[in-house]
Gaussian input, Z-matrix of N, CA and C with variables (Angstrom, degrees):
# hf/3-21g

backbone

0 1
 N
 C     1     B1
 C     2     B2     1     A1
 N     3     B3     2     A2     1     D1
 C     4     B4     3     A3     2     D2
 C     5     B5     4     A4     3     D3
 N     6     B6     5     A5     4     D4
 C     7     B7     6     A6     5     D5
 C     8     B8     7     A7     6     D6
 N     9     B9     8     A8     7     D7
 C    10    B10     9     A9     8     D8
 C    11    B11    10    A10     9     D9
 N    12    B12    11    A11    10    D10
 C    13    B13    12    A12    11    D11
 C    14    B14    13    A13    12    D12
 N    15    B15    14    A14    13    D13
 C    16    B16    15    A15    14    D14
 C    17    B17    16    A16    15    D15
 N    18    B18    17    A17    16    D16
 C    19    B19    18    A18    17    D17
 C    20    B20    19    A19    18    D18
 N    21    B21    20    A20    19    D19
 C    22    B22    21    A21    20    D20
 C    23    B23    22    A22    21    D21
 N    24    B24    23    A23    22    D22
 C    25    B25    24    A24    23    D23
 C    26    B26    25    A25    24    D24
 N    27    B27    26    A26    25    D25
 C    28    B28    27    A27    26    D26
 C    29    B29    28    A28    27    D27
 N    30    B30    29    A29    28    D28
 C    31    B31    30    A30    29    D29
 C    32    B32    31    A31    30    D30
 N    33    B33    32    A32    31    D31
 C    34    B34    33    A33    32    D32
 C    35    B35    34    A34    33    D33
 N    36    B36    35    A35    34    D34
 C    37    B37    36    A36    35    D35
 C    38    B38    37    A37    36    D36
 N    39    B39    38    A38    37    D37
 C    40    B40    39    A39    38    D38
 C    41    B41    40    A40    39    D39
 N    42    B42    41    A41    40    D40
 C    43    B43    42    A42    41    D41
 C    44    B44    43    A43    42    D42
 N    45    B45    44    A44    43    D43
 C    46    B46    45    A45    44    D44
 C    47    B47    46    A46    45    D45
 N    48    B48    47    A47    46    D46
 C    49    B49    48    A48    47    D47
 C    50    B50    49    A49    48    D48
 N    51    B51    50    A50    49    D49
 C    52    B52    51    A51    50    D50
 C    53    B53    52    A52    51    D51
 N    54    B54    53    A53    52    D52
 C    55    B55    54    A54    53    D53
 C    56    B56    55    A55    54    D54
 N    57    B57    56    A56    55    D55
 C    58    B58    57    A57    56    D56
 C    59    B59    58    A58    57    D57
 N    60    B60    59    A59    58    D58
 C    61    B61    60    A60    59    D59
 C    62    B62    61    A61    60    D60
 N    63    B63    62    A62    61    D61
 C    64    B64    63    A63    62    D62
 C    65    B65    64    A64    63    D63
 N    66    B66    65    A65    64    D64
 C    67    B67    66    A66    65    D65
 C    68    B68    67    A67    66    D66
 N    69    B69    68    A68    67    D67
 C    70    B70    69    A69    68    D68
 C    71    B71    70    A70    69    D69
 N    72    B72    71    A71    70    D70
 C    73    B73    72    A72    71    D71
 C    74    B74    73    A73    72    D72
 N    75    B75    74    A74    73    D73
 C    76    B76    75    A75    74    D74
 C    77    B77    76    A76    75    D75
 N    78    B78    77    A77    76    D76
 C    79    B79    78    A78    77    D77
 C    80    B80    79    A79    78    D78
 N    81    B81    80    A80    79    D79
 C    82    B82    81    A81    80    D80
 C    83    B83    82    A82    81    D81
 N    84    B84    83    A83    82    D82
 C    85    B85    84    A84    83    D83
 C    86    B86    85    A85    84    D84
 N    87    B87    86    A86    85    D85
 C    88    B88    87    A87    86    D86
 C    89    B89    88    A88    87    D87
 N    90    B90    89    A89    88    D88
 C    91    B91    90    A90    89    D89
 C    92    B92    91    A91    90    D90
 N    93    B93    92    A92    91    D91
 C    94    B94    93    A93    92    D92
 C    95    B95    94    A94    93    D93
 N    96    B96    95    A95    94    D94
 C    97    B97    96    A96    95    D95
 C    98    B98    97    A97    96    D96
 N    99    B99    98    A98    97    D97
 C   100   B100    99    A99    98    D98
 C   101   B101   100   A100    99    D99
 N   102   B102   101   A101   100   D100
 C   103   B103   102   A102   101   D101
 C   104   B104   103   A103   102   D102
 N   105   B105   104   A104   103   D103
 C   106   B106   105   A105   104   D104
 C   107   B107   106   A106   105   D105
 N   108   B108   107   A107   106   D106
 C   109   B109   108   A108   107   D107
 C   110   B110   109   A109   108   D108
 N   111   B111   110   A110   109   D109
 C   112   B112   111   A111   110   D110
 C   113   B113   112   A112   111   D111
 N   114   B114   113   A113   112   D112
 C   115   B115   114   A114   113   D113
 C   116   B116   115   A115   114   D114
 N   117   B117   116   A116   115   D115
 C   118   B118   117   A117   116   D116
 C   119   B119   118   A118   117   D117
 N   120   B120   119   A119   118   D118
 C   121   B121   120   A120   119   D119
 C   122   B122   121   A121   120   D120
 N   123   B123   122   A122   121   D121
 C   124   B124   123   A123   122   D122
 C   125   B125   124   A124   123   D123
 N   126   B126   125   A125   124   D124
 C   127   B127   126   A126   125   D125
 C   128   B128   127   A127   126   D126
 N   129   B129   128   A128   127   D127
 C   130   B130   129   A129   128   D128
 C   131   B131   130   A130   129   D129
 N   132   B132   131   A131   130   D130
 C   133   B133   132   A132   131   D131
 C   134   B134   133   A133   132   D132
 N   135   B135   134   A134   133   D133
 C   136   B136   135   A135   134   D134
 C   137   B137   136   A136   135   D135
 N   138   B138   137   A137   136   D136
 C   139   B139   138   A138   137   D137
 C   140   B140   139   A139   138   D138
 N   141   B141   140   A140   139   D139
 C   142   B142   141   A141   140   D140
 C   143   B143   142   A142   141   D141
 N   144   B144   143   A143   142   D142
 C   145   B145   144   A144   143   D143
 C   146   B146   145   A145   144   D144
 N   147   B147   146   A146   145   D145
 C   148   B148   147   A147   146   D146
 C   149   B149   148   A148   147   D147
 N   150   B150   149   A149   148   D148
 C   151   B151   150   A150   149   D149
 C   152   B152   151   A151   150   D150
 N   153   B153   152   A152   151   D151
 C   154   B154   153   A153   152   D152
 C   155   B155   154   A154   153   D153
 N   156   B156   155   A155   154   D154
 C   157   B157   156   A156   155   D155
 C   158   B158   157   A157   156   D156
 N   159   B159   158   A158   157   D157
 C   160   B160   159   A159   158   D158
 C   161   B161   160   A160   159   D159
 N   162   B162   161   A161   160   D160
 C   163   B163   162   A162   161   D161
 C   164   B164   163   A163   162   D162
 N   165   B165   164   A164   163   D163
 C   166   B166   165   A165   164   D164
 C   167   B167   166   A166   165   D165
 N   168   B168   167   A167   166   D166
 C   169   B169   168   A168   167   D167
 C   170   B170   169   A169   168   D168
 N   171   B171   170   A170   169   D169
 C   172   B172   171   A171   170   D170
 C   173   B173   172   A172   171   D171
 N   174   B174   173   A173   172   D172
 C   175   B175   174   A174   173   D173
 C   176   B176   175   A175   174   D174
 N   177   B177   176   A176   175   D175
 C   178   B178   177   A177   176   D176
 C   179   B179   178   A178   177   D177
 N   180   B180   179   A179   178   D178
 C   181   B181   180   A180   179   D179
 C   182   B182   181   A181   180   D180
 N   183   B183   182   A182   181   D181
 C   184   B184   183   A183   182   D182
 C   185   B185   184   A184   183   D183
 N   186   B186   185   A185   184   D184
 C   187   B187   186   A186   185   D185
 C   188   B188   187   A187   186   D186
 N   189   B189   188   A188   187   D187
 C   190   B190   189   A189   188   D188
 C   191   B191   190   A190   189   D189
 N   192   B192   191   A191   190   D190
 C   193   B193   192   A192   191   D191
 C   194   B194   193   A193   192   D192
 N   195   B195   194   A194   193   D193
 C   196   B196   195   A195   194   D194
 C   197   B197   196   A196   195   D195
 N   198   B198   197   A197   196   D196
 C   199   B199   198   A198   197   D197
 C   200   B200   199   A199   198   D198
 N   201   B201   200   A200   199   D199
 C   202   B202   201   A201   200   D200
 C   203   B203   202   A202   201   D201
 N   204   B204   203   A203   202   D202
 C   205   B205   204   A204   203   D203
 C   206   B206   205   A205   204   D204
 N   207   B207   206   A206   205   D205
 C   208   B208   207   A207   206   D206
 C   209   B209   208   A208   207   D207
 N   210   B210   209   A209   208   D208
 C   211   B211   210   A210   209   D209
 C   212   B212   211   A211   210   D210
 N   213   B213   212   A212   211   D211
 C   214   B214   213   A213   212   D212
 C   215   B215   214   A214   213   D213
 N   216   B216   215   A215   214   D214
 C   217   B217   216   A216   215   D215
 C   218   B218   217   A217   216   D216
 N   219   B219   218   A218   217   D217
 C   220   B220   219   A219   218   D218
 C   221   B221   220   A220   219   D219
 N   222   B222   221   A221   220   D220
 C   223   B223   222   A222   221   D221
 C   224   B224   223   A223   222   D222
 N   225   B225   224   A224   223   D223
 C   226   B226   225   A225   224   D224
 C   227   B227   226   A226   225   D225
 N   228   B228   227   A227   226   D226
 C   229   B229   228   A228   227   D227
 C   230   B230   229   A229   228   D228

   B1=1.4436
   B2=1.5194
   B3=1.4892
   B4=1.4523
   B5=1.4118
   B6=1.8295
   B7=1.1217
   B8=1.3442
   B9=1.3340
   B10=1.6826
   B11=1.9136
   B12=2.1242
   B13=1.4576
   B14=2.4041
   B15=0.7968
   B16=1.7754
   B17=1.2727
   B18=1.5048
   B19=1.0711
   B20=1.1151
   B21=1.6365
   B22=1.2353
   B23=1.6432
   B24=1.3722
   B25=1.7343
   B26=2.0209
   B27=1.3849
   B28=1.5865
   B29=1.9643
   B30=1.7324
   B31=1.5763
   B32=1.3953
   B33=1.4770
   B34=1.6784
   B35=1.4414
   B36=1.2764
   B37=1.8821
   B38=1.9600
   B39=1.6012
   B40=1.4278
   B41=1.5652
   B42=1.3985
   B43=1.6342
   B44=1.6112
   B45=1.5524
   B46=0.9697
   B47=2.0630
   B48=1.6775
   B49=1.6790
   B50=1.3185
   B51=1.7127
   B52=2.1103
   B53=1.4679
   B54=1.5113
   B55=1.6376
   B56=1.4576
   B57=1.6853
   B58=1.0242
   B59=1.8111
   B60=1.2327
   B61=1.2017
   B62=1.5991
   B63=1.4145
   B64=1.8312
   B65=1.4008
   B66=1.4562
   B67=1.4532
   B68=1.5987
   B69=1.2582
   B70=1.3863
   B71=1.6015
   B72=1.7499
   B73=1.5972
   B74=0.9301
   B75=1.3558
   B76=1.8306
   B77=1.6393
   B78=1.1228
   B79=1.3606
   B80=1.4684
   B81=1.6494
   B82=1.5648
   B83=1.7725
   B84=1.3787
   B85=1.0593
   B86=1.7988
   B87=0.7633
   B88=1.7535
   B89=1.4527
   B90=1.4039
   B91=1.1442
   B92=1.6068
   B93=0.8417
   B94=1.7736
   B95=1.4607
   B96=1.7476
   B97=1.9457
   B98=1.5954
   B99=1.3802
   B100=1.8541
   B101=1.5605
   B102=1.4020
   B103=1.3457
   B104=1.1651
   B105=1.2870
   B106=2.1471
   B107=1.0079
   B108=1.7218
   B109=1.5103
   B110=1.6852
   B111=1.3398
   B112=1.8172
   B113=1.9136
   B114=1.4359
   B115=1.1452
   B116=1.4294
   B117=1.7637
   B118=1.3206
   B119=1.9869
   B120=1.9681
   B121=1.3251
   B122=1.8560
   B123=1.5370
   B124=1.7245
   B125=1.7829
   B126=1.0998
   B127=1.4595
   B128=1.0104
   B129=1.7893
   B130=1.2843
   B131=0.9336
   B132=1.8419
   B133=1.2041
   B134=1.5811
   B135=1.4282
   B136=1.2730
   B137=1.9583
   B138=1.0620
   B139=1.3509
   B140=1.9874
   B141=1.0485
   B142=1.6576
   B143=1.4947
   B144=1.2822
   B145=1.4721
   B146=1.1866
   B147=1.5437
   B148=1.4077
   B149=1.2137
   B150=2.0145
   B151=1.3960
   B152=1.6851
   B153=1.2167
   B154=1.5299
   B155=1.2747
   B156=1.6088
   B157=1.1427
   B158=1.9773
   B159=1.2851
   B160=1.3920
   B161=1.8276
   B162=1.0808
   B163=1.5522
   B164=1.8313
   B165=1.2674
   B166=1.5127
   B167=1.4022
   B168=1.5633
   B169=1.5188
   B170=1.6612
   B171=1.0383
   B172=1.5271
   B173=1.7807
   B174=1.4347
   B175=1.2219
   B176=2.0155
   B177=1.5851
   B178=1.1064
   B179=1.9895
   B180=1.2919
   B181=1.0244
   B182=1.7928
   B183=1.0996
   B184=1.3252
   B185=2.0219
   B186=1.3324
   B187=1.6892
   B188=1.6984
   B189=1.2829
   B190=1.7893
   B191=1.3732
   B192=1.1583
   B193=1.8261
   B194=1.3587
   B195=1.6466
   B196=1.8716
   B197=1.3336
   B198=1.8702
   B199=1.6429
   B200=1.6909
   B201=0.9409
   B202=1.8229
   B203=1.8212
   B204=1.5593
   B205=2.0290
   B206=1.6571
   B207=0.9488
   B208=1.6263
   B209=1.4822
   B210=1.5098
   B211=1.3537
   B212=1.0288
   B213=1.7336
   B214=1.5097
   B215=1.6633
   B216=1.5278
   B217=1.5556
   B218=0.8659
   B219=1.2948
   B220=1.9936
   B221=1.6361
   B222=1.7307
   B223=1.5030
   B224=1.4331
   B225=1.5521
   B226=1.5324
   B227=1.7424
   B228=1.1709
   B229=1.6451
   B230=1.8325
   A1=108.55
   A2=119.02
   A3=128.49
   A4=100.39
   A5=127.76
   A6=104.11
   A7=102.81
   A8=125.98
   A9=142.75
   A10=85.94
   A11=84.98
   A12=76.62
   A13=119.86
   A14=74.13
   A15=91.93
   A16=121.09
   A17=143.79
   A18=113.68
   A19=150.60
   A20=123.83
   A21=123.31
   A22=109.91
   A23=104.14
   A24=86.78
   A25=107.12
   A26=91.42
   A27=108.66
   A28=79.38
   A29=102.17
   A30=91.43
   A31=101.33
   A32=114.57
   A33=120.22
   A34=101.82
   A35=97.86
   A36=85.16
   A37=104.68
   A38=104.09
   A39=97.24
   A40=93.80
   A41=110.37
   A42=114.36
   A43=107.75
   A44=117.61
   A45=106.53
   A46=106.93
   A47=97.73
   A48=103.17
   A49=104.79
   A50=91.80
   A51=110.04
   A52=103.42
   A53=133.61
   A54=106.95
   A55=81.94
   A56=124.50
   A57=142.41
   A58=101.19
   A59=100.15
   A60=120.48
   A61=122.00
   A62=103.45
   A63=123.73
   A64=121.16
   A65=128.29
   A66=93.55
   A67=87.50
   A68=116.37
   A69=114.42
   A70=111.78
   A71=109.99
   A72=108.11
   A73=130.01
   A74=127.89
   A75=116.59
   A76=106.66
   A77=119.25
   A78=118.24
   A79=132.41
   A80=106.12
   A81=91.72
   A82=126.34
   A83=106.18
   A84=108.96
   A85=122.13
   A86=103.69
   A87=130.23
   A88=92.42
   A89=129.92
   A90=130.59
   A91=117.02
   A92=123.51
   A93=123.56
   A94=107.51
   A95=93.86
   A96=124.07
   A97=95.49
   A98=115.44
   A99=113.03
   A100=117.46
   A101=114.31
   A102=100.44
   A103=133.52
   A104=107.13
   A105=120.67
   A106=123.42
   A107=118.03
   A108=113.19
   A109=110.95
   A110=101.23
   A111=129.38
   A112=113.06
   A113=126.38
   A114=110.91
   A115=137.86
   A116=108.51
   A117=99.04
   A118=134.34
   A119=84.07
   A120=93.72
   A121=111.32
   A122=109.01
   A123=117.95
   A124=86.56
   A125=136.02
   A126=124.02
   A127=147.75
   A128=137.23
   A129=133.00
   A130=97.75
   A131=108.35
   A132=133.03
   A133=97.56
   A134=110.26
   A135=112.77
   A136=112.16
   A137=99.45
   A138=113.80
   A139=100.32
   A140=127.08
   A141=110.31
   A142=72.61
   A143=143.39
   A144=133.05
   A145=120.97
   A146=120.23
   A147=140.97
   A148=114.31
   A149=114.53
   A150=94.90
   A151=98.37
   A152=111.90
   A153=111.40
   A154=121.92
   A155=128.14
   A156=102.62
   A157=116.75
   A158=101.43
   A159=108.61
   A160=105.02
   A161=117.88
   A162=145.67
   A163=101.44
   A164=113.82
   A165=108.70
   A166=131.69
   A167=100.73
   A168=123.32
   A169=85.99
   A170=161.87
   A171=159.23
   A172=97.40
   A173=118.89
   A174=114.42
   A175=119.91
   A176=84.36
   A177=111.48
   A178=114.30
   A179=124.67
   A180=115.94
   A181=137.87
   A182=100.86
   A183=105.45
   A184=103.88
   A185=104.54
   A186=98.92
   A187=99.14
   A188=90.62
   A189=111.37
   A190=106.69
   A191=161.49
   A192=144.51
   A193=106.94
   A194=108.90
   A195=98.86
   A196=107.77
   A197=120.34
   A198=90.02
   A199=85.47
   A200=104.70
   A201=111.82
   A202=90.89
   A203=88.11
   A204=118.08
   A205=88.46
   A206=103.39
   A207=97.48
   A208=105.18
   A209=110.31
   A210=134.01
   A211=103.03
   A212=130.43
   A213=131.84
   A214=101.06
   A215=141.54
   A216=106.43
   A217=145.78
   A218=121.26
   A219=107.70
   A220=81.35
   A221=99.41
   A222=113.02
   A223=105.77
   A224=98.56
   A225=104.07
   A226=104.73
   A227=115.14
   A228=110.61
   A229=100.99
   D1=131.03
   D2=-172.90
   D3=-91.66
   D4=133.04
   D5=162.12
   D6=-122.26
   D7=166.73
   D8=-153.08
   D9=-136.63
   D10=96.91
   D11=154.45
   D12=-103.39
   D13=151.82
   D14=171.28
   D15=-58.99
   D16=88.00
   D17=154.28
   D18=-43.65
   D19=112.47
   D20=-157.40
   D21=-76.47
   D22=129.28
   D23=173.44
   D24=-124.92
   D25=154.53
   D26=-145.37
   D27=-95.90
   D28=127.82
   D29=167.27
   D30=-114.23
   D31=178.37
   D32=-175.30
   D33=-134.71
   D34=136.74
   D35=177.45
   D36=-108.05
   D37=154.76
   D38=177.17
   D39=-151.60
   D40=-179.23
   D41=-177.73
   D42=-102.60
   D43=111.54
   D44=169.70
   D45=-104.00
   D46=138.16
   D47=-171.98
   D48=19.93
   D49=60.39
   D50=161.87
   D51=64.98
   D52=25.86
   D53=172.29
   D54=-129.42
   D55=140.43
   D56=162.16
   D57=-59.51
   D58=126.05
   D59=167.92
   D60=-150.82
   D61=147.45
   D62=-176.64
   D63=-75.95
   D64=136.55
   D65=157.77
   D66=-153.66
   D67=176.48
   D68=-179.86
   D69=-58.82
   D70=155.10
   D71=157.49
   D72=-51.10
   D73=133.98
   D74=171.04
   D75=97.00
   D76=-18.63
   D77=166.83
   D78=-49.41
   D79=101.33
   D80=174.49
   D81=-74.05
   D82=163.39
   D83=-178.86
   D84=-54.37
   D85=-26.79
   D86=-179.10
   D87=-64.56
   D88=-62.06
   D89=174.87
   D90=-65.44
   D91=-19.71
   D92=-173.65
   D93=-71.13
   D94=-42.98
   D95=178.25
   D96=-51.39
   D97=-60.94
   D98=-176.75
   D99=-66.31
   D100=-32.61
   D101=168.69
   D102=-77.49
   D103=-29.93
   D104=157.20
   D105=-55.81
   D106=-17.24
   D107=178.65
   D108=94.67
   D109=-19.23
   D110=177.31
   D111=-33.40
   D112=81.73
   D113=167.47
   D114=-66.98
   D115=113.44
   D116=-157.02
   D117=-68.26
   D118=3.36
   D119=-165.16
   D120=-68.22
   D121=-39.94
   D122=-157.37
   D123=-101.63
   D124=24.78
   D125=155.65
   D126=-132.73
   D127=173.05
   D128=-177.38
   D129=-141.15
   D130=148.44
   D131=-163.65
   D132=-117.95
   D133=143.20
   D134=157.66
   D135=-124.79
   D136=122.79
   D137=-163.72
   D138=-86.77
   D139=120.88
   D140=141.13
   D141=56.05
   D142=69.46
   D143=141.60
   D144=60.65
   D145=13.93
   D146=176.37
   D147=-122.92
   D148=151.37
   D149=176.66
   D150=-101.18
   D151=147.07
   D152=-175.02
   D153=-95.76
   D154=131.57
   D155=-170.00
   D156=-82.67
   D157=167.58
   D158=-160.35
   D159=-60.49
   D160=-38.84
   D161=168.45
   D162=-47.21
   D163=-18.02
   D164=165.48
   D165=-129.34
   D166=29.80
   D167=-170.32
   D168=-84.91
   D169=-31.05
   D170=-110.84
   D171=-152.87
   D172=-5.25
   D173=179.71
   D174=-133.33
   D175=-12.87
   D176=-175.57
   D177=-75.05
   D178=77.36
   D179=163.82
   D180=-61.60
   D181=145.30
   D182=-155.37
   D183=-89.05
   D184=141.52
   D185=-178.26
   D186=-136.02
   D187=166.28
   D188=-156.37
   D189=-49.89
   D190=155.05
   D191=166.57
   D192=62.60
   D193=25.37
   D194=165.50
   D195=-79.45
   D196=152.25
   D197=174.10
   D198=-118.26
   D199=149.74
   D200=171.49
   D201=-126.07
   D202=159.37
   D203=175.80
   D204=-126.76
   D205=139.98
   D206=158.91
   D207=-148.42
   D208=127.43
   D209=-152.33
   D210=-102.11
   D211=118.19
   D212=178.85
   D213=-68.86
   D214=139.41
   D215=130.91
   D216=-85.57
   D217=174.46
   D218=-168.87
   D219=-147.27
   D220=128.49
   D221=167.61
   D222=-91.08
   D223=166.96
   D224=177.24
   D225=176.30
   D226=179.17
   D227=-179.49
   D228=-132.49

């Protein structure tokens, strides 16, 4: 008899702009941006009450009770 185990995968929840949301362990922020659809060019992140620079969106792993805002910009005159 063959058995088929499952890799279990571990999720974390955190607040993104105040809505509790999941995403896998180990997820960088860079990646959270591609699964949201998130263009990284017109925004800012504020991490943990910091603004982060963009240069650590790709290294920056994400942990359980992080809260991020992430701020569209919008030009105009």
């Amino acid at each position: 008899m063959q058995q088929t185990h499952k890799a279990e995968t571990t999720t974390i929840a955190l607040k993104l702009n105040g809505a509790q949301v999941t995403t896998q362990a180990g997820t960088t922020l860079a990646e959270l941006l591609v699964t949201r659809g998130v263009e990284r060019r017109m925004i800012a992140i504020e991490y943990n009450g910091e603004i982060l620079p963009r240069a650590q969106y790709d290294t920056t792993i994400l942990n359980a009770d992080d809260q991020l805002e992430i701020v569209h910009m919008v030009g105009g005159g």
